[in-house]
N, C-alpha and C positions, 0 to 999 in steps of 0.2 A: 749436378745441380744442388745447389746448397737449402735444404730444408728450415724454415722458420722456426725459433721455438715456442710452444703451444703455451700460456697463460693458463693459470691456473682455474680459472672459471671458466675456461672456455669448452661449449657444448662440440663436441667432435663427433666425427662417424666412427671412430676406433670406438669412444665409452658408448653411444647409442646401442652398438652391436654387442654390449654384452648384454642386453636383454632378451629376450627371445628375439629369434631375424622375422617370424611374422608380426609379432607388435612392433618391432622396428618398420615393418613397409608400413603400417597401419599409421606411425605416430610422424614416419617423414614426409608421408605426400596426403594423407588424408583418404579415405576410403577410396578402393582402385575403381571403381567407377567415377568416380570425380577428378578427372583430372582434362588437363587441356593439350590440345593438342602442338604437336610437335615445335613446330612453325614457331607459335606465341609462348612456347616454357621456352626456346630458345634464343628469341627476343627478350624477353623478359631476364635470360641469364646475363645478355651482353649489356642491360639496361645497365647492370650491380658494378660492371667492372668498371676501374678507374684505370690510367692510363697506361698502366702499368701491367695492371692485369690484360687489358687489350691485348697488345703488344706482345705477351706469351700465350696468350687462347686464342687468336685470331688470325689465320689464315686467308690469302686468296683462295678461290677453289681451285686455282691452276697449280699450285704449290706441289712438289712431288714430295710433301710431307706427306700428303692424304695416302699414301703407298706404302709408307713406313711403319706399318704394323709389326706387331710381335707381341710374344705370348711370355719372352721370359724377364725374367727381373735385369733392372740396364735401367740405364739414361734416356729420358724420355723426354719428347717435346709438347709441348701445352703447359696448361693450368691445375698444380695438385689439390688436390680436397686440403691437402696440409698446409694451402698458403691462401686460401678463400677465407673470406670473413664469413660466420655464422649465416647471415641473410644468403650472402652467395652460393654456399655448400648447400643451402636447402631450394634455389633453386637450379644449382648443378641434378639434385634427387629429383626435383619436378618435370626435367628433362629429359634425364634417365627413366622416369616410371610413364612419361608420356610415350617411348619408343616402344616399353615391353608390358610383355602379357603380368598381369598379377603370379604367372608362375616364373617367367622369367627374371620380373624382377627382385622376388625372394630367391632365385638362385644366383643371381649377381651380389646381393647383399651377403648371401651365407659365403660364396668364394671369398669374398673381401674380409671375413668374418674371420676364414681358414686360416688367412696370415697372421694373424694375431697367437691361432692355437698354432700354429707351424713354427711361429718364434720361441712357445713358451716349450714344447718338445724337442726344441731343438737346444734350449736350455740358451738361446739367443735369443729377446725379444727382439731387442736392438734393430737388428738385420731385417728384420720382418716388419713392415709396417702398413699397416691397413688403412694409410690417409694418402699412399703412397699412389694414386692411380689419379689420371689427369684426363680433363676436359680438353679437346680442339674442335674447333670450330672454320668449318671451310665456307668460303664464301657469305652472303650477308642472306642471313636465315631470315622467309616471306612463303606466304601460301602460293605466292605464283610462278617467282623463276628458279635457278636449281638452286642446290645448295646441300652441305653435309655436315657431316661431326664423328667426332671419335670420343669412345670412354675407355680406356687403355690401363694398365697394371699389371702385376705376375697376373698371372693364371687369365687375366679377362681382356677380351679386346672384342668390342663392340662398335661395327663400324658400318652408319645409315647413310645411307645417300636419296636426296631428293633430286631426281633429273626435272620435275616440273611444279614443283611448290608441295603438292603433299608430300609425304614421305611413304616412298613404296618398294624401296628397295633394301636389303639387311643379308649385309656379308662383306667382306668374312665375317664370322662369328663365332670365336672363339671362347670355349669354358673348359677349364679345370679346376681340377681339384687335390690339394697334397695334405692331409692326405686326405684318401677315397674313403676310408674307414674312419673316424677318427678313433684311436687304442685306448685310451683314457681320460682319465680328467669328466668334469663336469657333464660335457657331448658325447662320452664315450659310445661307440657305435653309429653316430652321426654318420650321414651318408647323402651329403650333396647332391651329389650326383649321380646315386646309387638307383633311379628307376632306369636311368639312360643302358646303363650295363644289367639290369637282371632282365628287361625288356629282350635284348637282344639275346641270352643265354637262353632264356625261356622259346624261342623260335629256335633255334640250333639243338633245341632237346627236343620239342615239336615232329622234330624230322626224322624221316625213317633212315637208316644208314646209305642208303643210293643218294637222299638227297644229302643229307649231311657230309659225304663225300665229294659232291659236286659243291657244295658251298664252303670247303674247308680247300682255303688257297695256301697256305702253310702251317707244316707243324709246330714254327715256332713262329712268334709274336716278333711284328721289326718292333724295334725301340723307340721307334715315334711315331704318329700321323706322317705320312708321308708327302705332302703337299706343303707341312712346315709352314712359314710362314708366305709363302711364293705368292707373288702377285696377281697372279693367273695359275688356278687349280689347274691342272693336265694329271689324268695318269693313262699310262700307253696302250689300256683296253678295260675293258666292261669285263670282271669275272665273277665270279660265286654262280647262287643261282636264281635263278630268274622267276620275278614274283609268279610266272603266269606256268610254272612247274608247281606251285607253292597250291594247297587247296585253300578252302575261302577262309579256314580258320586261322590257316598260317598267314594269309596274305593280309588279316586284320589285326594280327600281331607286328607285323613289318609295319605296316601303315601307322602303328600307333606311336613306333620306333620313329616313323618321319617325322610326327605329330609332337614328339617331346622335343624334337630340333627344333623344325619352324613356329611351332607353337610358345617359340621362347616372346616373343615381339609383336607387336601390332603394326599389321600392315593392311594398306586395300587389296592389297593380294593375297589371295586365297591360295595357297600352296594346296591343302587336303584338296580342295576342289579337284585342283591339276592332278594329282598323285592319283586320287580313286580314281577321275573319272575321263584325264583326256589324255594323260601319258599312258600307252600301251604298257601291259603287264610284264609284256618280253623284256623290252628296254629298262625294267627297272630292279637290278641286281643287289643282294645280299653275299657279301662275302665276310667270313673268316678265320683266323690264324692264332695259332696258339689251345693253351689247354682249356677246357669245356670249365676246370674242376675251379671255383672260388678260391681265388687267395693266389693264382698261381697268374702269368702273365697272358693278356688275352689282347687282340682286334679285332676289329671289324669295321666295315664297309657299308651306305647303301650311296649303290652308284647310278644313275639316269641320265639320259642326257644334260640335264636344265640343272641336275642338283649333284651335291656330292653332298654327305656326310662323313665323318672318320671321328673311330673314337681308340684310343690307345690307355692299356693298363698294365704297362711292365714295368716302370721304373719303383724304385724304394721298395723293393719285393710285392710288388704288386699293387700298392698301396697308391699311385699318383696318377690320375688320369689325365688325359689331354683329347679335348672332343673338339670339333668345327664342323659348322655349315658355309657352305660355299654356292653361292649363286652363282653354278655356270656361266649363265648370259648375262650378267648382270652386277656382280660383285664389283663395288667403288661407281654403281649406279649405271655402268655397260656402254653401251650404244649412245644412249641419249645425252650423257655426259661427256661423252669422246666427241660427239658432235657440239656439244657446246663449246669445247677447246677450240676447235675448228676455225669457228666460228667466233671465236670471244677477238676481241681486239689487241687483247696482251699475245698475241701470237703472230 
């Protein structure tokens, strides 16, 4: 896909991000409680496009693009921030900060941020470009019938589904980060994504050696998340160890490890609800693999029925994470949206 070239006065998200990424949420959508909901920033984005833009951001929902997720740098289908006009890119952002928490969406911003330092350490800006993540939009986004959208680039892929006009469904949901550290330069020691992994180490130190045994599934660390980008998370059993082994101080460290996932997004679903108080303790496992010690390659796991997490730190010496949440029941909007295929007349 051939990328436009950017005019000279033109307000971008690449120069935005080089001022702090929380006055960047602050100056794109305006204080995060003011914002509108999902529905109406998404009508409002398809208002901007001309026909042209249609035509690459716009999907049926039946489309088996909606499946085409991925997390690494490729050819992408939709609408780039790099070929939106000013008005459209800021309500491509009003879109985007109507789906996520104020935490979420400064961590979406600083991952988009990372490409920019990722090009400049890599002594390649070129290669790396932080306009480079695209809008799609499935079916005709309303408060009442279904509808979804994708926000897509390296490291981010954010994908909601509405099976009945609100938006209550979020996954996959993929964030990394390259690097995890940043080693210099202006951010040096930057750390995107760094509460996600010292959360999880700080529980695995928590534990006495019987449990930290029964929660360590391998000495070494696999080399990715393991569900990758598959359409449907599976993995072949429930291991580590199980929150209801855990005592009430560990189990509120795990929970809070749930809390940095789901807690990315705004939904009428209350995940913490489900986790504390109606998913049994047993059913919902911590596992992982690899060295305890910073800097060296590590994963882990929180696995339950309804949810997965995974988050992976092995590649570039340690330095490149790769996390996702997975709505077991529910991921690309579940049941309610397979019956709407069913059902839809394009079938």
């Amino acid at each position: 896909m051939k990328i436009r070239h950017r005019t000279a006065g033109r307000v971008t998200w690449a120069t935005c991000l080089l001022v702090p990424v929380a006055a960047f949420a602050l100056a794109v959508g305006g204080e995060p409680d003011a914002k509108m909901d999902s529905a109406s920033a998404a009508q409002a984005f398809v208002s901007l496009l001309d026909e042209a833009g249609r035509e690459r951001a716009l999907f049926s929902l039946e489309d088996e693009e909606r499946f085409n997720w991925h997390f690494v740098p490729r050819a992408r289908n939709g609408l780039p921030l790099a070929d939106m006009t000013t008005e459209q890119r800021g309500a491509a952002h009003d879109l985007l900060q109507a789906a996520m928490s104020s935490q979420g969406f400064l961590k979406a911003s600083a991952i988009i941020e990372l490409e920019r330092i990722l090009g400049l350490l890599e002594g390649r800006p070129e290669r790396r470009d932080p306009e480079n993540y695209f809008v799609a939009i499935f079916g005709d986004p309303s408060a009442e019938g279904p509808w979804a959208w994708r926000f897509e680039g390296h490291h981010l892929s954010l994908n909601f589904s509405s099976p009945s006009g609100l938006l209550t469904v979020t996954g996959p949901a993929f964030m990394g980060a390259n690097p995890a550290r940043v080693p210099s330069g202006p951010k040096a020691g930057w750390r995107p994504l760094g509460r996600e992994e010292d959360l999880a180490r700080a529980l695995m130190r928590s534990f006495t050696p019987d449990q930290r045994s029964r929660a360590t599934i391998a000495a070494e660390a696999p080399s990715d998340i393991l569900t990758g980008n598959d359409r449907e998370a599976r993995l072949d059993a429930f291991e580590g160890l199980p929150a209801d082994a855990m005592t009430a101080e560990q189990r509120a460290i795990l929970f809070e490890i749930v809390h940095e996932y789901a807690g990315n997004t705004t939904t009428d679903f209350d995940w913490m609800t489900r986790v504390e108080n109606e998913i049994p303790a047993s059913d919902i496992h911590f596992a992982w693999a690899g060295s305890l010690e910073p800097g060296e390659g590590h994963y882990y796991r929180v696995h339950a029925p309804v949810f997965l997490i995974e988050y992976d730190n092995t590649q570039n010496d340690a330095n490149h994470v790769h996390s996702v949440w997975r709505d077991l029941e529910h991921d690309f909007g579940g049941d309610a949206l397979a019956r709407h295929y069913e059902e839809s007349d394009h079938h």
